[in-house]
Backbone bond lengths (Angstrom), bond angles and torsions (degrees), N, CA, C in turn:
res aa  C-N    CA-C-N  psi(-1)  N-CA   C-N-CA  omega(-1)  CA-C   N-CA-C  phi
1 X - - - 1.452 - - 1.530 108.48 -
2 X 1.121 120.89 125.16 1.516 127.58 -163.56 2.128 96.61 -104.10
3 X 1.525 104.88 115.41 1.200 116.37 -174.85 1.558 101.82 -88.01
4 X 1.766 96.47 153.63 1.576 86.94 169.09 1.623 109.02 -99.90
5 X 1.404 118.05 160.94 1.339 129.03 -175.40 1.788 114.16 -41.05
6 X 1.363 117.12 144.64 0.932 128.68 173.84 1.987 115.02 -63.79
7 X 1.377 117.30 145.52 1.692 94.28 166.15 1.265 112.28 -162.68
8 X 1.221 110.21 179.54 1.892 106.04 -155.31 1.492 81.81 -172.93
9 X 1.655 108.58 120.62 0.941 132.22 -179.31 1.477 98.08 25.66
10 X 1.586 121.01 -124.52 1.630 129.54 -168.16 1.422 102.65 -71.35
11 X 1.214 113.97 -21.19 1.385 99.49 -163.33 1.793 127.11 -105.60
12 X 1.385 139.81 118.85 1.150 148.05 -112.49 1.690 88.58 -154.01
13 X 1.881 101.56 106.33 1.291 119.56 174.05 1.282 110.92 -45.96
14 X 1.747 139.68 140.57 1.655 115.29 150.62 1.419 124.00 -82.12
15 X 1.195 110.64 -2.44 1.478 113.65 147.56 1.195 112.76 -177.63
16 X 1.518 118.75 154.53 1.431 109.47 -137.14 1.559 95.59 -94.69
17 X 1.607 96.37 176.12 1.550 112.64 -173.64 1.641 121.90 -58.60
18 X 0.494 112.38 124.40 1.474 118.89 174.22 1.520 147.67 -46.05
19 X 1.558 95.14 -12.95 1.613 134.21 -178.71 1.334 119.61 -138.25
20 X 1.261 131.45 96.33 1.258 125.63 162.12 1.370 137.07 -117.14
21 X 1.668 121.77 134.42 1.979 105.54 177.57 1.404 80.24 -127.79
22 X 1.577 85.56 -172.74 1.585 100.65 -167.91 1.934 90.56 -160.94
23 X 1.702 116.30 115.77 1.252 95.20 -161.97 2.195 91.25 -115.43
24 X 1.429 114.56 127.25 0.794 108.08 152.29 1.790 150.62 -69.23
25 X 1.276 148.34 138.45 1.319 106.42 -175.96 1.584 76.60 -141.46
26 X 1.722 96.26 179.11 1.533 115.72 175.51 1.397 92.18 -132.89
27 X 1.365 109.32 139.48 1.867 114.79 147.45 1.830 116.33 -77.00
28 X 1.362 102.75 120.21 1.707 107.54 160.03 1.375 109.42 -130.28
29 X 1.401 80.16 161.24 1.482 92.16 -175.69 1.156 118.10 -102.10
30 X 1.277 137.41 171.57 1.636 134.45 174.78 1.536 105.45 -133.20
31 X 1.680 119.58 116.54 1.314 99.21 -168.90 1.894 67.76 -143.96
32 X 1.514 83.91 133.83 2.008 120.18 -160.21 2.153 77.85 -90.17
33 X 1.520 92.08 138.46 1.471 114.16 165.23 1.396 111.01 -110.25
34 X 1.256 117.86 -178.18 1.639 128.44 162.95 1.653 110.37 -48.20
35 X 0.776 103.99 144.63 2.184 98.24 153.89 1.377 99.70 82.71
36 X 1.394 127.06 17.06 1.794 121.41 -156.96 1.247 124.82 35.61
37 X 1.363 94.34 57.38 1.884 92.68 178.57 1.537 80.44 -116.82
38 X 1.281 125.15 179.43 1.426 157.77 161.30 1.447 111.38 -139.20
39 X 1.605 96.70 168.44 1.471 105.73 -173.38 1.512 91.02 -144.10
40 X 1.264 117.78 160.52 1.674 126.74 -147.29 1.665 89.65 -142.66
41 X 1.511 117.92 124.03 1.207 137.16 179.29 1.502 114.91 -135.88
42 X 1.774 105.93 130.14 1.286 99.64 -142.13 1.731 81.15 -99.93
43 X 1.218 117.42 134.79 1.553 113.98 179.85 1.565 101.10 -97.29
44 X 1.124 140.97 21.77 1.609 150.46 175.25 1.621 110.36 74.55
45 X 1.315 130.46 -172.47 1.052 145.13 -153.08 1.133 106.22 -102.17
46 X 1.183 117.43 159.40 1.123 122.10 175.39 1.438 126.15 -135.95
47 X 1.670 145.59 -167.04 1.127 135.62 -168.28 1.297 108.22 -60.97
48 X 1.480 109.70 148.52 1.485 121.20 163.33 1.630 106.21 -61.48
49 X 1.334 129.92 -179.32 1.151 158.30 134.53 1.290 132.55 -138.25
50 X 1.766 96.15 115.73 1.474 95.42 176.23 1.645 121.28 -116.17
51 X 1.158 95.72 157.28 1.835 102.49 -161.85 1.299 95.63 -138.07
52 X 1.488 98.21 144.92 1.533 114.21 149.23 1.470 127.46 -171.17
53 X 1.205 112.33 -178.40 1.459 100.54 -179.15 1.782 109.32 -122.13
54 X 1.298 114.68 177.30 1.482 121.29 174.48 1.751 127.81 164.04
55 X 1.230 129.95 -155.88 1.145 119.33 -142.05 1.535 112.34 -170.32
56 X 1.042 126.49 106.27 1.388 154.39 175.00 1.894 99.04 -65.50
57 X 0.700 102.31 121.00 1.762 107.74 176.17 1.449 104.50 -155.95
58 X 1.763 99.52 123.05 1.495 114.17 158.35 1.674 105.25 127.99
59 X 0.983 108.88 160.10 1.918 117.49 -176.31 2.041 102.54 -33.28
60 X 1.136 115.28 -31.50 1.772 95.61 173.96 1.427 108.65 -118.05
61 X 1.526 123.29 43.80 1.517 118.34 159.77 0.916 149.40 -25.02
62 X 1.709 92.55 -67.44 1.126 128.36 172.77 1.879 121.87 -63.27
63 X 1.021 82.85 -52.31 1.843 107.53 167.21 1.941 107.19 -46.77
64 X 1.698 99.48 -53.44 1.412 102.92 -172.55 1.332 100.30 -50.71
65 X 1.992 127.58 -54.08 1.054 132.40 -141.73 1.925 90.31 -80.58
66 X 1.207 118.68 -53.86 1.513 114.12 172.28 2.191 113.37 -33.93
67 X 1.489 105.28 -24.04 1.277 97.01 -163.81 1.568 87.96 -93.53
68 X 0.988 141.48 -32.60 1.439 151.17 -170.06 1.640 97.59 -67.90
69 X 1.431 120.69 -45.36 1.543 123.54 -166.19 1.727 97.33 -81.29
70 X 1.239 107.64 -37.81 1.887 95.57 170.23 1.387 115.83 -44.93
71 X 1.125 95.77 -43.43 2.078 104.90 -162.89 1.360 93.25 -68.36
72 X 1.677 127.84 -50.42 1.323 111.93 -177.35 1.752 117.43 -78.61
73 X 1.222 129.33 13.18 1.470 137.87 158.04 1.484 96.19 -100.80
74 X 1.165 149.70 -4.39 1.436 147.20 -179.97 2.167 92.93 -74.54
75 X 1.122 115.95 -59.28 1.455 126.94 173.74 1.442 106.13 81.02
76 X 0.906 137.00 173.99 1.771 148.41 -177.89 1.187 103.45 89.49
77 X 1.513 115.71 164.52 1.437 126.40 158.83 1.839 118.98 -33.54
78 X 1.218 142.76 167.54 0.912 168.41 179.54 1.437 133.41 -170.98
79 X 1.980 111.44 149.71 1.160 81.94 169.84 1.510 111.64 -111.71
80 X 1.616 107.09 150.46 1.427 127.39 178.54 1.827 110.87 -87.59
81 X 1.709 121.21 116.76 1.063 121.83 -146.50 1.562 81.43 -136.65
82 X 1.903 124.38 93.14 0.791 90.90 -160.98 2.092 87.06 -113.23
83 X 1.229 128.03 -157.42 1.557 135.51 158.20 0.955 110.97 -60.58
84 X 1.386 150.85 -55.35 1.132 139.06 -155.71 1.188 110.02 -140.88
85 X 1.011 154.30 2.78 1.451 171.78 102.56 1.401 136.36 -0.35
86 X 1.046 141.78 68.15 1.521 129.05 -179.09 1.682 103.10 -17.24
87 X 1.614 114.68 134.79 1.073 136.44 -179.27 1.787 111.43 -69.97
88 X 1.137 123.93 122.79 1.792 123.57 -135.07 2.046 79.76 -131.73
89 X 1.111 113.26 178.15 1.700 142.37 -163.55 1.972 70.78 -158.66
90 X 1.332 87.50 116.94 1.338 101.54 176.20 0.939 127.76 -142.48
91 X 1.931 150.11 154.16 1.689 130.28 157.77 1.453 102.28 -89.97
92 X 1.718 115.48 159.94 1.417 121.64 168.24 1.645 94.20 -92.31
93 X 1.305 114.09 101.10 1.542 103.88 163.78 1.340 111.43 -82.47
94 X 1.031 141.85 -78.17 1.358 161.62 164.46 1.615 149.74 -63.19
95 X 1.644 104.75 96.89 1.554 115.45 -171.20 1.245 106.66 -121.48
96 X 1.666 114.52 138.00 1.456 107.44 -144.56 1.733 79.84 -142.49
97 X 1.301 105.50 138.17 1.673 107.20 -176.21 1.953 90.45 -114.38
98 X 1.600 106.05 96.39 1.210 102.08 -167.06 2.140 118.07 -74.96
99 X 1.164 122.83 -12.48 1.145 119.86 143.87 1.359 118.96 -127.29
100 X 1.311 102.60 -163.31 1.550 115.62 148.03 1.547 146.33 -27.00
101 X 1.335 136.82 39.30 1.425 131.02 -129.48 1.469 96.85 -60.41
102 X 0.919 105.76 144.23 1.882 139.94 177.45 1.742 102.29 -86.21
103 X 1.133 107.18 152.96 1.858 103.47 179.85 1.869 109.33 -63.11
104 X 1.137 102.65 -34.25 1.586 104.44 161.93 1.241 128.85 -150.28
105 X 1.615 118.52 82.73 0.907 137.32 -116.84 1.724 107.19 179.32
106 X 1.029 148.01 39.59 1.747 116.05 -161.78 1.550 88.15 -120.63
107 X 1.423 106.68 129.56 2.220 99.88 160.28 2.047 87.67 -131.19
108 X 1.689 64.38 136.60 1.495 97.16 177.94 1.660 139.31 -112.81
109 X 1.055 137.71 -165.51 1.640 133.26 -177.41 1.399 105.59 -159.94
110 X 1.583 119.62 109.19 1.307 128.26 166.91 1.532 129.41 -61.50
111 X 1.248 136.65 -160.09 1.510 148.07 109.01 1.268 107.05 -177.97
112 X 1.233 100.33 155.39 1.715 127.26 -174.72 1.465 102.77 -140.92
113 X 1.693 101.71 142.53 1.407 110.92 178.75 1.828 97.26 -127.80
114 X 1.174 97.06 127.29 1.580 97.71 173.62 1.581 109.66 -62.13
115 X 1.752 88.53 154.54 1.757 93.05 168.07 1.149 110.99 -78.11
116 X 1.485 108.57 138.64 1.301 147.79 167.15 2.094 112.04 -18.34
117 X 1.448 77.56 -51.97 1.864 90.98 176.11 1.163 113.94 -62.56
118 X 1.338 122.69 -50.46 1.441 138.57 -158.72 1.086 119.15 76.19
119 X 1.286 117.11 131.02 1.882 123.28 -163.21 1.006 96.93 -75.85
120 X 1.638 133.57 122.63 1.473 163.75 176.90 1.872 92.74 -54.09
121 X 1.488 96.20 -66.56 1.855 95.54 -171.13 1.690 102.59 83.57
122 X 1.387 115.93 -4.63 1.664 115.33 177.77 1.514 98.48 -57.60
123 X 1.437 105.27 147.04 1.767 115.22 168.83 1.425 110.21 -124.89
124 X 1.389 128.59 121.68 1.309 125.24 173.17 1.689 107.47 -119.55
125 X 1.347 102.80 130.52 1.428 110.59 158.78 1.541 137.23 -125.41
126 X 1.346 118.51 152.68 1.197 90.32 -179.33 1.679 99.13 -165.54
127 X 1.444 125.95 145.42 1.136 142.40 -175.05 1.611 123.75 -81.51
128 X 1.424 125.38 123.12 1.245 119.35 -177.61 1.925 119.81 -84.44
129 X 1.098 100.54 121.00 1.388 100.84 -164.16 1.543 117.63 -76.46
130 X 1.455 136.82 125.16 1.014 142.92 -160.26 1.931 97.02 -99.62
131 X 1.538 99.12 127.92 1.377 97.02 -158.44 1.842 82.09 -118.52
132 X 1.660 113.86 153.51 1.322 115.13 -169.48 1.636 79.99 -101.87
133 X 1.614 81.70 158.03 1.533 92.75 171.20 1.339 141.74 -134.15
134 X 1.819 96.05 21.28 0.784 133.32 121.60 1.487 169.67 -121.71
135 X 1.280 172.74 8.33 1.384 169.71 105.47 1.807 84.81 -175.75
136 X 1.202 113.67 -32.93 1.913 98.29 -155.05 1.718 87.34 -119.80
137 X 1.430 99.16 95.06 1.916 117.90 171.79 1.963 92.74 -76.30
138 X 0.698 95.29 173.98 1.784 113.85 -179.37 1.399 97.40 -141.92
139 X 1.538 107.22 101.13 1.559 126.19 168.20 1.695 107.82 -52.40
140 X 1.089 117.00 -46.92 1.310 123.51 -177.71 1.657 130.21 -60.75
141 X 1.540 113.86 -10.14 1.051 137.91 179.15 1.527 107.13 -70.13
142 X 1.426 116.39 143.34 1.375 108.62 -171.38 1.661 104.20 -72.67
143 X 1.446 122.56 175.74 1.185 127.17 161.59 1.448 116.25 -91.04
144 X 1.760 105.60 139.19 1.583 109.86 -176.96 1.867 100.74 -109.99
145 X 1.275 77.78 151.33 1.626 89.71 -179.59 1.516 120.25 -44.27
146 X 1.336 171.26 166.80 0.998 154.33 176.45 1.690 104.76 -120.21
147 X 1.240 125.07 102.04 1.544 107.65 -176.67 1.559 128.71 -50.20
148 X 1.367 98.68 148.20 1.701 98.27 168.83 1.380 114.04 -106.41
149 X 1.167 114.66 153.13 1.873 116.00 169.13 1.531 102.52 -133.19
150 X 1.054 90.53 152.18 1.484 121.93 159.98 1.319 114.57 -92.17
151 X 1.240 130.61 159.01 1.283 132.84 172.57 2.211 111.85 -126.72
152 X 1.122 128.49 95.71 1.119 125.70 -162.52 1.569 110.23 -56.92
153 X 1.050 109.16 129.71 1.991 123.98 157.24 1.443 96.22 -102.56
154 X 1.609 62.19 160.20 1.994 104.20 159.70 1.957 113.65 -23.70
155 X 1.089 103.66 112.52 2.016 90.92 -177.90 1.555 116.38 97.15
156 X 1.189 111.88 -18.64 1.527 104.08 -176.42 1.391 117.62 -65.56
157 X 1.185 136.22 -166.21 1.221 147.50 -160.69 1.514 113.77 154.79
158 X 1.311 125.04 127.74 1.589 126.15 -149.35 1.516 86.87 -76.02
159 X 1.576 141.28 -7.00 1.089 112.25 173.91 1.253 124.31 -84.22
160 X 1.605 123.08 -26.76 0.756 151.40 -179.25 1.691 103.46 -58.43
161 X 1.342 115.75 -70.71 1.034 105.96 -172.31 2.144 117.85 -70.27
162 X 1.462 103.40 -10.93 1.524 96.35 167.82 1.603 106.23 -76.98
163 X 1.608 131.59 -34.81 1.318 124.66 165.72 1.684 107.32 -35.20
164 X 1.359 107.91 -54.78 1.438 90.23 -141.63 1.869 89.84 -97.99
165 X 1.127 136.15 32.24 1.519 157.10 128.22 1.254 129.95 -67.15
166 X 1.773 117.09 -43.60 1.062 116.12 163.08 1.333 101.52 111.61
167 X 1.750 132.44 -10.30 1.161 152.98 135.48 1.451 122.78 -25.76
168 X 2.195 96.97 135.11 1.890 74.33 163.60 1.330 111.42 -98.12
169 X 1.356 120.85 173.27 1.636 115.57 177.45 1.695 110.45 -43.78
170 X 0.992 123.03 -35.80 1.617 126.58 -172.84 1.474 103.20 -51.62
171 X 1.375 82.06 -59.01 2.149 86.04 -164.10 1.229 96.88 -57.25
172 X 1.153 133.75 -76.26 1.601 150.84 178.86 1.605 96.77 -8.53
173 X 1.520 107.65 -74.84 1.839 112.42 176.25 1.862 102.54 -41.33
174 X 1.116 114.36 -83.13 1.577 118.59 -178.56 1.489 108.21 -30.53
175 X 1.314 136.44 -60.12 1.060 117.78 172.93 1.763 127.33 -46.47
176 X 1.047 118.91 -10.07 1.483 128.89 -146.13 1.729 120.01 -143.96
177 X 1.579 91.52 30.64 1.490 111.00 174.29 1.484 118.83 -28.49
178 X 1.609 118.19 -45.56 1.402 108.16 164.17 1.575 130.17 -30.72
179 X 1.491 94.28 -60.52 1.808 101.73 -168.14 1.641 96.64 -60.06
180 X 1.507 107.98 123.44 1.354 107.51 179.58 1.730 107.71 -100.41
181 X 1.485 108.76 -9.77 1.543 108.43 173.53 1.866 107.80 -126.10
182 X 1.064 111.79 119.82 1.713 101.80 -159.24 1.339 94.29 -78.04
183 X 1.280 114.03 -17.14 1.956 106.19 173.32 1.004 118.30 -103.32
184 X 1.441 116.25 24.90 1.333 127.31 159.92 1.707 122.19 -106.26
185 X 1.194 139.90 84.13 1.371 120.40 -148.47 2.087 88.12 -133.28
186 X 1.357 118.44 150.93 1.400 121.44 -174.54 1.987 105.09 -105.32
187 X 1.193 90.15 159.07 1.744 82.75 171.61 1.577 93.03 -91.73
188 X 1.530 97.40 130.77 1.578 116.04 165.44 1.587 111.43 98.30
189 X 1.478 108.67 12.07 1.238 123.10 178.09 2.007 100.58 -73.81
190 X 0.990 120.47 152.95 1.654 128.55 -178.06 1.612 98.80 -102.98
191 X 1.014 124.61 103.13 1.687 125.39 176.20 2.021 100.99 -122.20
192 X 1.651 91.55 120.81 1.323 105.20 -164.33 1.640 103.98 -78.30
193 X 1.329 117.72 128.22 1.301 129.86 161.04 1.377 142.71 -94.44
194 X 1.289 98.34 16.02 1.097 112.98 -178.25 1.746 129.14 173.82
């Protein structure tokens, strides 16, 4: 079964890690009754964690693993886009250079902790309506494209939302002269897709 590449924010495994878990947990509580009984209260779930391990091999290993350690000095949420994985709003806590790297050669140790919120994954769209402004339209006039927007939630990230458009990040930016920092994006901001 041929997986697709691992990815994290800009940066895009050349093939993915070799080890992966993913540990769920719940908080409960334990609150002691009369008679040694207790009663068990589930305080809800909490962040995922995902882990794994893997391995840089070949003349830019080392280089790969340097491009991997930017992204985790980059810091903030991201999104984690992984093969088999529900698609997570995540932090990079943890990059682990597990030996000695060799000139081509590097094995390494991840982790990611989901955000706290939990990525919604909601999609809203919606079309801006071109209103005449006057009584006498001209049928004969060509037709103009009608824009689309998006409306940003919780977790987004302009790459994210040109992935799931079908966009490359370029066009997405060009359309969207406002956003003056593309890794800067607000919830409830309108970023045109079209």
């Amino acid at each position: 079964m041929l997986l697709t590449p691992m990815r994290y924010k800009e940066y895009v495994w050349p093939h993915n890690p070799r080890v992966y878990s993913i540990d769920y947990e719940r908080i409960m509580a334990i609150n002691k009754i009369p008679f040694g009984l207790y009663y068990l209260q589930d305080l809800g779930r909490t962040r995922r964690v995902m882990k794994g391990e893997g391995e840089f091999i070949g003349q830019d290993a080392y280089s790969q693993f340097g491009q991997l350690a930017n992204v985790f000095y980059s810091g903030g949420p991201g999104q984690l886009i992984h093969p088999l994985w529900q698609t997570a709003n995540a932090y990079f806590v943890s990059l682990r250079l597990e030996q000695e790297p060799l000139r081509d050669y590097v094995r390494y140790s991840f982790e990611f902790w989901e955000e706290a919120n939990y990525y919604s994954g909601e999609v809203r769209t919606w079309s801006s309506q071109s209103t005449q402004s006057s009584g006498t339209a001209q049928t004969n006039q060509s037709t103009q494209t009608i824009p689309v927007y998006y409306q940003v939630v919780k977790g987004d990230t302009l790459w994210a939302i040109a992935s799931r458009y079908g966009m490359a990040l370029s066009d997405l930016i060009a359309l969207n002269p406002q956003i003056k920092n593309p890794n800067l994006i607000h919830i409830g901001d309108e970023v045109r897709v079209s």
